[in-house]
Backbone as a ProteinNet text record, in pm:
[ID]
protein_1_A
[PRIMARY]
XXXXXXXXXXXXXXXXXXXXXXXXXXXXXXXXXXXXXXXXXXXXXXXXXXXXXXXXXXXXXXXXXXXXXXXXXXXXXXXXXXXXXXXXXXXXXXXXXXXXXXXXXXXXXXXXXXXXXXXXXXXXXXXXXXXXXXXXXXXXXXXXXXX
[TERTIARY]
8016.5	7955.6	8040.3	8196.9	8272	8269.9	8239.1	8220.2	8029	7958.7	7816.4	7838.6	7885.4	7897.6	7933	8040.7	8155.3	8126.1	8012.4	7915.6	7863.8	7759.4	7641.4	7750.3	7820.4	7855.9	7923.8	7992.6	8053.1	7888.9	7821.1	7717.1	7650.1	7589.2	7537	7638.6	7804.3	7884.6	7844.2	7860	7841.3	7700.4	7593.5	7449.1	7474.4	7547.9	7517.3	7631.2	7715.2	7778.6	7899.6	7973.2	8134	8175.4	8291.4	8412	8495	8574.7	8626.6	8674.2	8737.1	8783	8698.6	8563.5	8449.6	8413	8411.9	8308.5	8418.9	8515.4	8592.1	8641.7	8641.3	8630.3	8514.4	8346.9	8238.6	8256	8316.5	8339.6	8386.6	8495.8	8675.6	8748.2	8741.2	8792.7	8890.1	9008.4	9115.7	9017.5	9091.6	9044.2	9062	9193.3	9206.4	9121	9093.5	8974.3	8852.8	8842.5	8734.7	8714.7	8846.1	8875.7	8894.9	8894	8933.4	8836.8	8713	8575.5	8498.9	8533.6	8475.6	8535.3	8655.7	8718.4	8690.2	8646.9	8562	8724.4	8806.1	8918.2	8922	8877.3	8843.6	8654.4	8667.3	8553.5	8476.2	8392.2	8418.8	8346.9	8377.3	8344.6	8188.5	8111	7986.1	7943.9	8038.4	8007.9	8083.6	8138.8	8201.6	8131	8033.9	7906.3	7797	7743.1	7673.1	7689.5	7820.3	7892.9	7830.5	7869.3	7881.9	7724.5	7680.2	7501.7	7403	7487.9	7447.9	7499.6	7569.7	7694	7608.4	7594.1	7489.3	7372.9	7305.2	7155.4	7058.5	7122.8	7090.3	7018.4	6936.1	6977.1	7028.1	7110.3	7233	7175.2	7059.7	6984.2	7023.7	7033.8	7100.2	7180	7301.9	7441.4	7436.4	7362.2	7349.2	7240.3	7112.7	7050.4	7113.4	7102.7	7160.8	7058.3	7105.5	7000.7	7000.1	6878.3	6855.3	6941.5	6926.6	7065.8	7017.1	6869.1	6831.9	6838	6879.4	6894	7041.4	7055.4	7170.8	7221.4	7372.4	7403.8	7401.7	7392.1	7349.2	7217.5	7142	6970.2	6980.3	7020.9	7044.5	7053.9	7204.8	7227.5	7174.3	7065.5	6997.5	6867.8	6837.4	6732.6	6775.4	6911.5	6923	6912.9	6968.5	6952.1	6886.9	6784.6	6626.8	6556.5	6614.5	6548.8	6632.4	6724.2	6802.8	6725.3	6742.3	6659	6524.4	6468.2	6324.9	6331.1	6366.9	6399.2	6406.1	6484.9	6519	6413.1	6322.3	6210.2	6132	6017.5	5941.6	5823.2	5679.8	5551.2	5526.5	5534	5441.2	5533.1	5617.9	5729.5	5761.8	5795.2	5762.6	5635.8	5542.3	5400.7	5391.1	5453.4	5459.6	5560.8	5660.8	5767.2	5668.1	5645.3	5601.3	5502.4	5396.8	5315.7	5392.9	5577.8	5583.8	5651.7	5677.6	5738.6	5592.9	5481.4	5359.4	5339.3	5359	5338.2	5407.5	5546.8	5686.2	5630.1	5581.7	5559.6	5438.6	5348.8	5170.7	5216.3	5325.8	5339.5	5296.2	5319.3	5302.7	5132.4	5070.9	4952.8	4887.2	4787.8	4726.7	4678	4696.1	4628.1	4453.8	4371.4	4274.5	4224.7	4345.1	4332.8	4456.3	4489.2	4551.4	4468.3	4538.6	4479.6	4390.7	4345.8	4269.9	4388.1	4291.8	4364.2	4427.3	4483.7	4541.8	4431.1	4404.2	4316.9	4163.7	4179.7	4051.3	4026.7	3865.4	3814.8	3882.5	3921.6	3946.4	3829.1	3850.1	3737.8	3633	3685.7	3608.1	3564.8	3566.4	3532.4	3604.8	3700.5	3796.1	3871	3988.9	4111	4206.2	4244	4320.6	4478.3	4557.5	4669.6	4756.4	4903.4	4984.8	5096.6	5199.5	5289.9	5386.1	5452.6	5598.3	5740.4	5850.8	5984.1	6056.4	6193.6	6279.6	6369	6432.1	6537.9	6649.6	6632.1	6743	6706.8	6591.4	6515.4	6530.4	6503.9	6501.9	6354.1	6322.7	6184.5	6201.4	6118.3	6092.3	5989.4	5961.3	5828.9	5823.4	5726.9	5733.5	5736	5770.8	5779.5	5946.7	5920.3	6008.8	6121.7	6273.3	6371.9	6432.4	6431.8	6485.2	6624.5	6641	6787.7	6861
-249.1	-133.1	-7.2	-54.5	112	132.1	89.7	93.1	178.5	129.9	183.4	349.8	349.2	467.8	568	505.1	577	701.9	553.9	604.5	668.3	718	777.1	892.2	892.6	1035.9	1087.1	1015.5	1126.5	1157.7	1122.9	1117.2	1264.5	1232.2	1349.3	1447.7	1463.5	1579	1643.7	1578.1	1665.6	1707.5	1665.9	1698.6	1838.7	1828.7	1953.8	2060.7	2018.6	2087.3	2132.6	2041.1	2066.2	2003.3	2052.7	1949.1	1906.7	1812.7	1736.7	1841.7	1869.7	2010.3	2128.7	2142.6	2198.5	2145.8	1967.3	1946	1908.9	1846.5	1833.6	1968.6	2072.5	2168.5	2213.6	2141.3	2208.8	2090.8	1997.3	1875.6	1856.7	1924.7	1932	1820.4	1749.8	1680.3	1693.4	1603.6	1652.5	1607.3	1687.2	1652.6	1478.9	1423.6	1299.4	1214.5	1263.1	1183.3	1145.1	1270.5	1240.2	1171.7	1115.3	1081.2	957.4	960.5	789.6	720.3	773.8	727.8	753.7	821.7	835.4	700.5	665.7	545.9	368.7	446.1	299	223.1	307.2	259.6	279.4	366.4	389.7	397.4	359.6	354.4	473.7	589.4	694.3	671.4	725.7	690.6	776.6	686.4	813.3	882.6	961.4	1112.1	1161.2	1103.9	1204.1	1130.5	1058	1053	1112.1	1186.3	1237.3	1370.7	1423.7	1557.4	1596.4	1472.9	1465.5	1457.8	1417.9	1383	1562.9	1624.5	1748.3	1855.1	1827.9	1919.6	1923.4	1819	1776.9	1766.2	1777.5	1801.4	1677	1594.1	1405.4	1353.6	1255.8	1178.9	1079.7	1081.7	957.4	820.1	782.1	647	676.7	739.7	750.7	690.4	694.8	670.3	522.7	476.3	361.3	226	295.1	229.4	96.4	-23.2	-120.9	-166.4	-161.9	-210.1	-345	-430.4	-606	-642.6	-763.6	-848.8	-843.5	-820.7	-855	-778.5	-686	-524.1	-527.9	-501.5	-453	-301.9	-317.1	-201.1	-83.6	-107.5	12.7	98.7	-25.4	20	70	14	74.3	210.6	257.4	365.5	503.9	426.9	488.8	553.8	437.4	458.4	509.8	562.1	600.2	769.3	764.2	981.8	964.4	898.6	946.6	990.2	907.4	962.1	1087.9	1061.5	1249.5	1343.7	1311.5	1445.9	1471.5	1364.7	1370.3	1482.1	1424.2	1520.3	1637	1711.3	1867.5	1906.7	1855.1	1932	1947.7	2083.3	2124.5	2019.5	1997.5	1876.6	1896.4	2003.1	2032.2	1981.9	2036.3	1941.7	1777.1	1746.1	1574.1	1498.6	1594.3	1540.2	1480	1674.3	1607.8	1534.5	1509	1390.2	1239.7	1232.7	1142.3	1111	1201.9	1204.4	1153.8	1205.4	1146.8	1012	966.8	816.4	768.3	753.3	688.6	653.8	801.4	781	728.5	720.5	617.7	421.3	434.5	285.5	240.7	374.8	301	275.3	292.3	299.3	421.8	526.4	677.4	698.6	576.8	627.1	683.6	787.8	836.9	694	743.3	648.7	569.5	635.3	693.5	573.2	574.1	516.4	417.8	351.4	211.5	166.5	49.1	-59.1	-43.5	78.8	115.5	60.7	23.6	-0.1	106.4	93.9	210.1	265.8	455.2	465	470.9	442.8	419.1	580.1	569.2	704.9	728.8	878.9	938.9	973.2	1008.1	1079.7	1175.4	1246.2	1318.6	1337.7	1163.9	1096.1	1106.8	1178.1	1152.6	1080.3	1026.5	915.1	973	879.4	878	904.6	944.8	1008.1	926.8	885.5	819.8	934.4	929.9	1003.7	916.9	943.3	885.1	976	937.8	987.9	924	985	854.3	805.1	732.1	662.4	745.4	809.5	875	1043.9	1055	1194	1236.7	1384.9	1413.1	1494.2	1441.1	1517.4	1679.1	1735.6	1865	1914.8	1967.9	1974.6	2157.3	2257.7	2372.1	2433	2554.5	2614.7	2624	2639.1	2605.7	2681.5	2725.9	2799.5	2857.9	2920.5	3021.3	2983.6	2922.6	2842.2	2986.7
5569.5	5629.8	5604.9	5618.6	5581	5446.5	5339.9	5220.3	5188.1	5253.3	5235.7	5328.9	5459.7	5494.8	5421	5385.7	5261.2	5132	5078.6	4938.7	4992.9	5091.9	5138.6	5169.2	5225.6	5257.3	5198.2	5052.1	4912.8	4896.4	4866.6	4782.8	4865.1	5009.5	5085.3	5094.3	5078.7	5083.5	4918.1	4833.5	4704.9	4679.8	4707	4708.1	4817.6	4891.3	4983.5	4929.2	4804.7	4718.2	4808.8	4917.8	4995.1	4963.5	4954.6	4931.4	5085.6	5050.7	5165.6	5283.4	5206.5	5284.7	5380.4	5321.3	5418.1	5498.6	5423.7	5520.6	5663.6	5640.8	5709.4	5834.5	5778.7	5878.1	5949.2	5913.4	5962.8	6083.6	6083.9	6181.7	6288.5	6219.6	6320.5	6284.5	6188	6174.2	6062.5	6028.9	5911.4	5768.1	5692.7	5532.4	5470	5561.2	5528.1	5603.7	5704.7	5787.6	5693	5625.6	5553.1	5447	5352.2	5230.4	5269.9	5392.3	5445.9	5472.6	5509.5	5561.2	5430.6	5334.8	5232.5	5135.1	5168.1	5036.6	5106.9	5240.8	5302.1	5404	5415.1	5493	5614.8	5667.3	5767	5840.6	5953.2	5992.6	6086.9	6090.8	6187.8	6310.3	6425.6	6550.1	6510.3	6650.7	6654.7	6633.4	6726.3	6752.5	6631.1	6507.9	6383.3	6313.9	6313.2	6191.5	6260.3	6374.8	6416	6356.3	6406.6	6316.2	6201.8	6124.9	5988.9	5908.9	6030.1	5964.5	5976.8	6071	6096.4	6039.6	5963.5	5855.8	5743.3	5701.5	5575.6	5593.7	5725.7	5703.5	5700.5	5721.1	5679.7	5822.4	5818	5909.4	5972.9	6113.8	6148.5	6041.9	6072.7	6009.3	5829.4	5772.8	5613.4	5605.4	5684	5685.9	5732.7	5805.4	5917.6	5837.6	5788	5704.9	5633.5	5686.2	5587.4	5494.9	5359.1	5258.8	5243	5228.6	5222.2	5128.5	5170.7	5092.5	4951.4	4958.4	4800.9	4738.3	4780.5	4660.8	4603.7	4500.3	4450.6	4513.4	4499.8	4575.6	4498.6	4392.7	4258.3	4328.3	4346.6	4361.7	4508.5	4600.6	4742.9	4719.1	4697.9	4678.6	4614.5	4522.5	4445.3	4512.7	4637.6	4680.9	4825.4	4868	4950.3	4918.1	4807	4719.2	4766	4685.8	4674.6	4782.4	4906.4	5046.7	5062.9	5030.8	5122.2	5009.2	4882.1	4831.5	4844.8	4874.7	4935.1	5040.8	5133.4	5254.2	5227.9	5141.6	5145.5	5075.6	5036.6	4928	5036.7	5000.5	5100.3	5085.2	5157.3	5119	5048.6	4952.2	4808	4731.9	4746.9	4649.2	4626.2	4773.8	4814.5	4771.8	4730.1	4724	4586.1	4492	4365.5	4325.7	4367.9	4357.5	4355.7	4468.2	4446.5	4395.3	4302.7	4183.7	4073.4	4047.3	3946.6	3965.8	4044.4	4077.6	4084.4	4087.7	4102.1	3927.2	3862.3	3698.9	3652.9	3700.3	3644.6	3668.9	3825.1	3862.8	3807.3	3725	3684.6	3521.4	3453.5	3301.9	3255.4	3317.7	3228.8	3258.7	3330.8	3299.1	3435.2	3465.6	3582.4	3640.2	3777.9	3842.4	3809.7	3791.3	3735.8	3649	3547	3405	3407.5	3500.9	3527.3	3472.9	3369.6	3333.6	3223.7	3134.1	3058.2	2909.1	2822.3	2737.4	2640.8	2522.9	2448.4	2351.2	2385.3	2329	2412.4	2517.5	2550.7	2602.1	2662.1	2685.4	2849.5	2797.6	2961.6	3009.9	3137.3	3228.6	3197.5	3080.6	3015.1	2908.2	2872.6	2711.2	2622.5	2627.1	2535.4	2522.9	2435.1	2429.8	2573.3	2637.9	2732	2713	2731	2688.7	2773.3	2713.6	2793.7	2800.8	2928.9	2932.3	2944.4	2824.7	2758.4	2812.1	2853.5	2845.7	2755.7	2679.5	2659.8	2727.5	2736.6	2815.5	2841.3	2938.6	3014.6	3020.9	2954.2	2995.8	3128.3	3134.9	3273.6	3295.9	3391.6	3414.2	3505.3	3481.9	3533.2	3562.4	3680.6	3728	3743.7	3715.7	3753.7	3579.9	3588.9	3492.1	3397.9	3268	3196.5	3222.3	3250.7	3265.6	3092.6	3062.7	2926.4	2962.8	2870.9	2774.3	2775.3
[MASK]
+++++++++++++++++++++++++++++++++++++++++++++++++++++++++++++++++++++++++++++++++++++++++++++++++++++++++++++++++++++++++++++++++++++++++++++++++++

């Protein structure tokens, strides 16, 4: 458990872009306090993961959340971001997030056109289009930013 706290709260201190040292002062607590609960050596009382859950914007249950035995702790963790950055996006944003984790989990393809074979007609008679990434792409949603 002081090891999962640990990860979750390097992980929620740098997403909220502080370093030990901030966050440690938005707390009251020392900088080593924090490097200690962050390296999983220490365990923090309550009321300094309550602190700490309100420093960062999180909630206590992030930090507390135990993931099933059957998950890898890779994937836990992975799927613990995913909830804190969920969180900070406004519903339109969360909405289309999870538009594109729906297109990631259907094979690139619209819901729509699950299960249609390759090639087949879209909705509006035409060939149905698959949406491809490559391996380790990053997706972007919104308008393009000038390089």
């Amino acid at each position: 458990m002081k090891r999962t706290i640990g990860r979750r709260l390097r992980t929620a201190r740098e997403q909220a872009d502080l370093t030990q040292e901030a966050l440690a002062e938005r707390i009251e607590r020392s900088p080593e306090a924090v490097s200690n609960i962050e390296r999983g050596v220490s365990l923090p009382t309550l009321d300094t993961l309550d602190r700490i859950a309100a420093a960062l914007d999180a909630p206590l249950v992030y930090f507390l959340d135990a993931p099933p035995e059957s998950i890898a702790p890779g994937r836990a963790e992975v799927e613990a971001r995913a909830r804190l950055l969920l969180r900070a996006l406004s519903d339109r944003d969360a909405d289309i997030a999870l538009g594109v984790l729906q297109l990631l989990h259907d094979g690139g393809r619209p819901r729509h056109q699950a299960g249609r074979g390759r090639g087949a007609a879209g909705p509006h008679g035409r060939p149905g289009r698959r949406l491809r990434a490559e391996p380790g792409a990053r997706l972007r949603c919104g308008p393009a930013i000038p390089g």
